[in-house]
N, C-alpha and C positions, 0 to 999 in steps of 0.2 A: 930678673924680676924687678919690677919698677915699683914702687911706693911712692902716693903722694901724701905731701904734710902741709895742710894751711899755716900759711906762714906771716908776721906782721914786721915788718920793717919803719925806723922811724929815726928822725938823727936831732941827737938832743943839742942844744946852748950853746955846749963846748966846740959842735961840729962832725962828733961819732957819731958812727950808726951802732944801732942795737936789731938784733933777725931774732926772733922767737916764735917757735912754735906756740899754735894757739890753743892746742888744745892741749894743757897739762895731762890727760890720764893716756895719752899713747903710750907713757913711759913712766907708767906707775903715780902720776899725779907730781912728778916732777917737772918746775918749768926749764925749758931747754929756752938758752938765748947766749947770744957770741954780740960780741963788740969788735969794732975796726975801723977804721978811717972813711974806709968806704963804703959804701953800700954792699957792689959786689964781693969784697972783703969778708964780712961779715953773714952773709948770705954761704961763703965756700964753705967757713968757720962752721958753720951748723951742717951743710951738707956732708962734710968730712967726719962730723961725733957722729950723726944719724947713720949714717956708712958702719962707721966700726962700733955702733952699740947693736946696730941690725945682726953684721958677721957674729958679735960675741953671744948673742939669743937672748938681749935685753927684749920688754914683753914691746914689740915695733907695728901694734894693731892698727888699724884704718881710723883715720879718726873719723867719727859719726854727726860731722857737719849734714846738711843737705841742705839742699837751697839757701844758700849762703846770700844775702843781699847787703852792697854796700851803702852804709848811712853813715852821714854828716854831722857828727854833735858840735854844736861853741858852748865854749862857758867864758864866765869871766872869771881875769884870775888876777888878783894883787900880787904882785912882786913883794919877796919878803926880804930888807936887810939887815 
């Protein structure tokens, strides 16, 4: 059985990446997110919890995206030292 999870990827300052599931109530309103050097590092990192939270019968429901469209936001941001 296959399950998909919207997923968001993004690599902060330092250089990590961070994978997080987007939609917090798949898993009880908890946010799922793994950190790792890489992209794909950190992407295996959440494949691998979601994997054995599935087998263990944590609640691993569909998430209720539907016509997902991707949008562009900028802000400005001041650097704080």
């Amino acid at each position: 059985m296959t399950k998909r999870f919207p997923v968001a990827v993004w690599q902060d300052f330092a250089g990590t990446y961070t994978a997080s599931v987007l939609d917090g109530a798949i898993f009880d309103g908890v946010t799922l997110a793994a950190y790792d050097r890489t992209a794909a590092g950190a992407l295996a990192q959440l494949q691998r919890y979601l994997d054995w939270a599935i087998r263990k019968g944590m609640n691993g429901g569909e998430a209720d995206f539907i016509d997902l469209q991707l949008r562009d936001h900028r802000v400005e941001v001041r650097p704080q030292y």
